[in-house]
C-alpha positions, 0 to 999 in steps of 0.5 A: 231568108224567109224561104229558108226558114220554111224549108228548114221547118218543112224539113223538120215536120217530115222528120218527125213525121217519120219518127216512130218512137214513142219512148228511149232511155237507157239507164246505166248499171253501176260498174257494169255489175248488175245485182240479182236483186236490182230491178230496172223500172223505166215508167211512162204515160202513153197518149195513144191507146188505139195504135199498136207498138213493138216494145225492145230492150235495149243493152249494152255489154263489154267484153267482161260479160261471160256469157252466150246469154242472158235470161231476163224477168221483165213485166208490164204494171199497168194503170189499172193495177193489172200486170204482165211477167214473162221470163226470156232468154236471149242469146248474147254471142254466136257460137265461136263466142263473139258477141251478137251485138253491134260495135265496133269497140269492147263495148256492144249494143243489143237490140232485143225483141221483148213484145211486138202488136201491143197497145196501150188500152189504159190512160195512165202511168206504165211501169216496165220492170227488168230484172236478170235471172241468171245462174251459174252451175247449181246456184239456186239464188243467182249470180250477185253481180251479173258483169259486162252489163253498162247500160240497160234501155227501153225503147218503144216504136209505134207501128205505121202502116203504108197504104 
């Protein structure tokens, strides 16, 4: 009993050795109908200012998302009041229109690369912002309900060198 025990403890610190994520949520978009004006904020407090992250927004579509892509405003608030804003376009479906996403339902998961080699330099609360941009012929304000959009995450992977 005693050696399984160690076996099953032994297993779980080389598992959690492996894991190299440091922050995953989703947060789910009412009715799958995303408002010009909501913002998605997701806030942590990262303990490791030396090692280097790659940062991904994560989202899930179903077959009610009308589009080959999808601009993005997303921004990083930092402790020091300092912030960040990028703009970004991601493509959503290939060419012949089938969804880039993996699946095997209506229901699609996006994996896309917001920022790669970052640290987190400042002890303290981060907030990462995303909001769509996106607009449809010559609308200047934006779609008011994006559609297909269930489920907007973040997600952040600390960076582990083999040597």
């Amino acid at each position: 009993m005693r050696n399984l025990f160690i076996i099953i403890m032994s297993s779980l610190s080389i598992i959690s050795c492996n894991d190299t994520t440091v922050f995953s949520t989703y947060k789910p978009i009412s009715k799958a109908q995303w408002h010009k004006d909501s913002i998605i904020n997701f806030t942590f407090n990262p303990i490791d200012t030396i090692s280097k992250n790659n940062l991904y927004i994560n989202l899930r579509n179903n077959n009610d998302y009308q589009y080959s892509n999808l601009y993005l405003i997303v921004g990083i608030d930092f402790p020091d009041n300092k912030s960040i804003v990028d703009t970004l376009e991601y493509e959503m479906a290939d060419a012949e229109g089938k969804f880039l996403g993996t699946g095997f339902t209506d229901l699609k998961e996006n994996r896309l690369e917001y920022k790669t080699d970052v640290n987190f330099p400042t002890t303290g609360t981060y907030t990462i912002f995303i909001q769509h941009a996106m607009r449809k012929g010559g609308e200047a304000n934006g779609i008011d309900f994006l559609e297909g959009i269930t489920d907007v995450g973040l997600q952040i992977e600390k960076i582990t060198t083999n040597d």
